[in-house]
N, C-alpha and C positions, 0 to 999 in steps of 0.2 A: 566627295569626289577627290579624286589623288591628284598628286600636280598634272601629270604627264599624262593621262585618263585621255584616250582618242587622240593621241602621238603617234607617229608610228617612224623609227628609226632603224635603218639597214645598216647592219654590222660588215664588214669586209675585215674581219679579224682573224689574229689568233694567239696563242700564251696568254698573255698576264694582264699588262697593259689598258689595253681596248676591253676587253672581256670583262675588268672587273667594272671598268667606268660605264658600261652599258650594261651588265646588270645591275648596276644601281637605278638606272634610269627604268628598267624593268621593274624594279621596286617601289618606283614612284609613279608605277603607272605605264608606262611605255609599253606599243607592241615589237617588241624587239626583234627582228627576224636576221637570223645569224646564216651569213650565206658561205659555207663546208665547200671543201674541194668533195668531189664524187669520188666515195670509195671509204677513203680514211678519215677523211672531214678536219676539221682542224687539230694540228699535230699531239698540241695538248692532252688529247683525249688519249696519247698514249705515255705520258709524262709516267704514269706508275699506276699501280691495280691494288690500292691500300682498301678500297671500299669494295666489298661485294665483287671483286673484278672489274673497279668503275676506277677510272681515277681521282683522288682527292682533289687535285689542283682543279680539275673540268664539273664539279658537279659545285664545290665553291664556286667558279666565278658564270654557272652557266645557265645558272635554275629561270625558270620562267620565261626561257627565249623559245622563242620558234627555229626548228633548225632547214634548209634550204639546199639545198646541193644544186651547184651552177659550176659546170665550166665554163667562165667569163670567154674565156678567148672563144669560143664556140658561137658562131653569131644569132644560133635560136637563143640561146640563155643568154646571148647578149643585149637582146633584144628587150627577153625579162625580166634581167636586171634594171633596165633602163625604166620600162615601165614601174618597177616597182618605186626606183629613185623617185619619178616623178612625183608620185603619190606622197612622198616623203616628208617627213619633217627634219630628219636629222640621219647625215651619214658620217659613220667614224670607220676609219681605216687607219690602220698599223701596216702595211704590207712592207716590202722589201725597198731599201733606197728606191724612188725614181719608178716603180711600178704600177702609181697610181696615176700618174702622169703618160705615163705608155699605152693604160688602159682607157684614158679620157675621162676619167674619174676625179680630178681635180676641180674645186669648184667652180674656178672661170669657164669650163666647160661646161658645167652642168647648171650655171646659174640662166643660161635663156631659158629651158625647160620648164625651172623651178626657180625663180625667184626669190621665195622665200627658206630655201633648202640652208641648214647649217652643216657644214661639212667641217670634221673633225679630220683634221692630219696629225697622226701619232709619228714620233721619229727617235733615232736615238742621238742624235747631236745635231738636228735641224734640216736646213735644205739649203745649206749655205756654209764655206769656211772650210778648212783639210780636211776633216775628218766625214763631211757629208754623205761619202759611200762606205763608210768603213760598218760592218755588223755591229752592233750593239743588243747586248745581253745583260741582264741585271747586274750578274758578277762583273763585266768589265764598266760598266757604269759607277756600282759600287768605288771601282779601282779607282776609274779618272775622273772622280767628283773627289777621292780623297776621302770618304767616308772609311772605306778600310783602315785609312792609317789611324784616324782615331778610335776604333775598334779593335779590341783584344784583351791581351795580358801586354805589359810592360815588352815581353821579352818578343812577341810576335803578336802582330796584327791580324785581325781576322775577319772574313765577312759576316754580313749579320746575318743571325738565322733563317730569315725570311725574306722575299721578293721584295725589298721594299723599293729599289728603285723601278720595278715597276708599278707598286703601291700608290707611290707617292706620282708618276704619271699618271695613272687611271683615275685619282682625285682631283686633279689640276684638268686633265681633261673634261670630267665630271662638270665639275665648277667653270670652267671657260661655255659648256655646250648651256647650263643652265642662265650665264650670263647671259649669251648670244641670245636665247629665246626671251627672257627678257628685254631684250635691248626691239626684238621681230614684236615685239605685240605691242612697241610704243612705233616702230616705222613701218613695220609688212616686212622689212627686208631682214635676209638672211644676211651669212660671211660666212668665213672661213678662221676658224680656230685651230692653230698650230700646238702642239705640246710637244716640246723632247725631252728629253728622258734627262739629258744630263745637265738643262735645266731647270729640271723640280730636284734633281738631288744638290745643285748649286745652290739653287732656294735655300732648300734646309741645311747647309752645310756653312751658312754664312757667317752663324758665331765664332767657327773655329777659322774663318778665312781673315776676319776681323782683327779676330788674338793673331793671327801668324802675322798677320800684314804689318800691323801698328806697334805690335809689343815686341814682335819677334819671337812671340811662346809659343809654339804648336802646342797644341792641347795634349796633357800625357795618356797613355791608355790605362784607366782607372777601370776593371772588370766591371765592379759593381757599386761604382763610386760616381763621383758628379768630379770633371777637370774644376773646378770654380767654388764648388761650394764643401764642408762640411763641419758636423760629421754628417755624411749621406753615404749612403752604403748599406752592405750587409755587416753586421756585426754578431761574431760567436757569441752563443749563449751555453747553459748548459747540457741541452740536448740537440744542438743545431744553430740555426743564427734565425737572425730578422734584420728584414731591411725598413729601416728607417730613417727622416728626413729632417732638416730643419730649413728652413728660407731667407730668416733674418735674426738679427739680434734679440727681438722679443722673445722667438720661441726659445735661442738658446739660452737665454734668461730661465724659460721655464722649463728648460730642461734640464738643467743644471740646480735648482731648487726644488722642483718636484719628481724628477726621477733620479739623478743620482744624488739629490737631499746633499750637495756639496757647494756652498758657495764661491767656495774656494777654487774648485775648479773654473767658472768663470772669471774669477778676478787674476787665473795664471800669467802671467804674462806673456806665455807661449799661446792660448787661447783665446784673449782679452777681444778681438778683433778677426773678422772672416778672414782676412788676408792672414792673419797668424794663423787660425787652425787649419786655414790652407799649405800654409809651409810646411807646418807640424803635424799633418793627419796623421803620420806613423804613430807618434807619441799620444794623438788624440785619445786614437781607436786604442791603444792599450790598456788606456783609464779607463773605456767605457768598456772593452771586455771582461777588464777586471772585474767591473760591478757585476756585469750580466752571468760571471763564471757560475754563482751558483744558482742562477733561476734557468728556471725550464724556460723556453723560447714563447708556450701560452700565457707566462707570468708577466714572460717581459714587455709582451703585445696588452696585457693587461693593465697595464702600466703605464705603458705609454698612452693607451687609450684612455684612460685615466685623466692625462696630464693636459689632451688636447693635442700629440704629437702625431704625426702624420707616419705611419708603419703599414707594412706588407708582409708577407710569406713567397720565398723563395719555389714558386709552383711550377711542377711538373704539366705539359700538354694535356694529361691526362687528368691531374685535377682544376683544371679550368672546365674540363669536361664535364667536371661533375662538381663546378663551382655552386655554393649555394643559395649565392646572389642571384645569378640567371635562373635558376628553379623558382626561385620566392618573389622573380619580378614575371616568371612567365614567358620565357626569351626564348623557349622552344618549339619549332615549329614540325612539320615532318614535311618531307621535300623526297617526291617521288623522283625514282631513277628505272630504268630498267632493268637494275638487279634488284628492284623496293624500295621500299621507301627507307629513307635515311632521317637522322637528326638535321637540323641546321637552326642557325638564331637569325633571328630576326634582323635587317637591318640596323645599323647606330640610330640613323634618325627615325626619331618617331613622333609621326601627325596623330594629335591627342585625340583626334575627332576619326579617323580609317587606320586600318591596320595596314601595311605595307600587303601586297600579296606576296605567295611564298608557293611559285610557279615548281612545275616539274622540270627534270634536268631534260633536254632533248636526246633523245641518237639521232645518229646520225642522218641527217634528212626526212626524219618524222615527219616535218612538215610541208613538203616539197609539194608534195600532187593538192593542199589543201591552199598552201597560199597561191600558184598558181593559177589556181582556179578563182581566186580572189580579183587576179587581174583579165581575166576574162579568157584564160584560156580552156578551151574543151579537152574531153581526156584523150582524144585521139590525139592531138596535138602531144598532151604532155608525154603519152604512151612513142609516138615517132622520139620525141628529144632524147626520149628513154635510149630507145633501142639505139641511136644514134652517139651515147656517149655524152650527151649535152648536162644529160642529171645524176 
């Protein structure tokens, strides 16, 4: 049985956020029913047309849900939405400052109905404080959590490649909904779990809030370096580089003995200590270029694998795509869209005993006439709400 096996959670979502935290829960079982504006459905779905004319962003975070088309403000589909809450075990919402409150969608509202209902509020800076109606978007959360500024090259800071601040929401909310349901099968009662945005990137943002605060060091923008530790990095080789790590003094004991076979280099006194090769990584990283000048970059991984030293490959999207790790563990699933079927991986977690499912992506209100009927309405009914505008 999966965790969430006969759950059944209403999404009022859209982008990044909500979407990826409730296809997880889709992964763990849950009937997720994603409820679309009528027409275009959640805006996401037009983010870009990388897949078959599908978007990538919408088929990553959307597989396995049921899709729903409700004009809320419409009072038949308000009516159905309501019913459906009832039935509910979990609603997450992301909508606009203050319009889940306008809509009577806030838990205190909907806890006489449903008492045991968890209701997930997504936001980008809370429900409280100046900034409470301002828009929030990954990139300006990126900004004012300060992750940008330690991100880049020296000479200019940069955002990270990927959605992480709303990543890093979608897990925190994840992890608050799965608390909350544990916490309901020790009393029956539900709550209400809050996530904003720019406090899961403040979460993770704390080492360098630490260093500024106490030391007075903002962390430098090291590309492909660690601010605190090395050598870590990428380092040239002779046909390219490799990134590789060390953690403590043991390793660079052994790294300094068994891959550059110089002892000398550890007893330098510009290296002797983390805090020296931290001062000194310029001069570090030239010793250890020097060595790696004449190996090919598979000698030097060879090598270091060798030694016990913890190393990577600086990978392109495309070879993670065709990594051979995920091949030889099996992490490939196929994940229907209505341009066909697509690749996808499997969930991170994995229950050794059920496999995650690995649901179709919806359009736009697939499921609309199917789950309404679920809650007892006839088709003539669902057929007027049609014609009406409501679906």
């Amino acid at each position: 049985m999966l965790p969430m096996e006969g759950m059944r959670v209403i999404a009022l979502e859209h982008a990044v956020a909500a979407p990826l935290c409730t296809r997880h829960l889709a992964d763990m079982g849950a009937d997720v029913i994603k409820i679309e504006r009528p027409g275009d459905g959640d805006f996401a779905r037009a983010y870009d047309d990388y897949v078959n004319g599908i978007c990538s962003h919408f088929i990553w975070l959307n597989r396995g849900k049921r899709s729903v088309t409700l004009d809320v403000k419409n009072p038949d589909a308000r009516t159905a939405l309501d019913r459906l809450i009832a039935g509910a075990d979990v609603l997450v919402q992301n909508l606009a400052p203050g319009a889940a409150a306008r809509l009577g969608l806030t838990h205190e509202a909907l806890k006489p109905s449903n008492p045991g209902l968890v209701v997930c509020d997504i936001s980008g800076y809370g429900e409280s404080g100046p900034f409470v109606q301002k828009k929030a978007y990954d990139l300006l959360i990126q900004a004012e959590s300060g992750l940008i500024s330690v991100t880049g090259s020296p000479d200019e800071p940069s955002r990270v490649g990927i959605s992480i601040a709303d990543i890093a929401t979608g897990m925190y909310a994840l992890t608050g909904i799965l608390g909350a349901l544990v916490r309901r099968g020790r009393t029956g009662a539900g709550c209400n779990v809050k996530v904003a945005m720019l406090d899961a990137l403040g979460e993770w943002m704390t080492y360098p809030m630490l260093r500024h605060a106490y030391a007075g060091s903002p962390p430098p923008r090291v590309p492909t370096s660690h601010p605190a530790i090395a050598p870590y990095g990428a380092h040239r080789t002779k046909d390219g580089q490799v990134i590789l790590g060390l953690q403590n003094e043991r390793e660079w004991a052994v790294f300094c003995d068994k891959v550059l076979g110089n002892a000398g280099v550890r007893t330098d006194p510009r290296f002797a200590t983390q805090h020296q090769r931290r001062a000194n990584r310029d001069a570090l990283t030239a010793v250890i270029e020097d060595f790696f000048s004449t190996m090919t970059s598979a000698d030097v991984s060879a090598l270091l694998d060798s030694a016990g030293i913890a190393n990577g490959r600086l990978n392109e999207p495309i070879d993670v795509w065709n990594h051979v790790q995920f091949s030889a563990r099996d992490r490939w699933r196929q994940v229907g869209t209505e341009a066909g079927p697509v690749r996808g991986l499997l969930p991170p977690f994995t229950f050794a005993d059920e496999e995650a499912p690995v649901g179709d992506v919806p359009s736009v209100g697939q499921h609309t006439d199917e789950v309404l009927r679920e809650i007892g309405l006839s088709t003539a009914q669902i057929a007027a709400m049609r014609a009406a505008g409501a679906l």
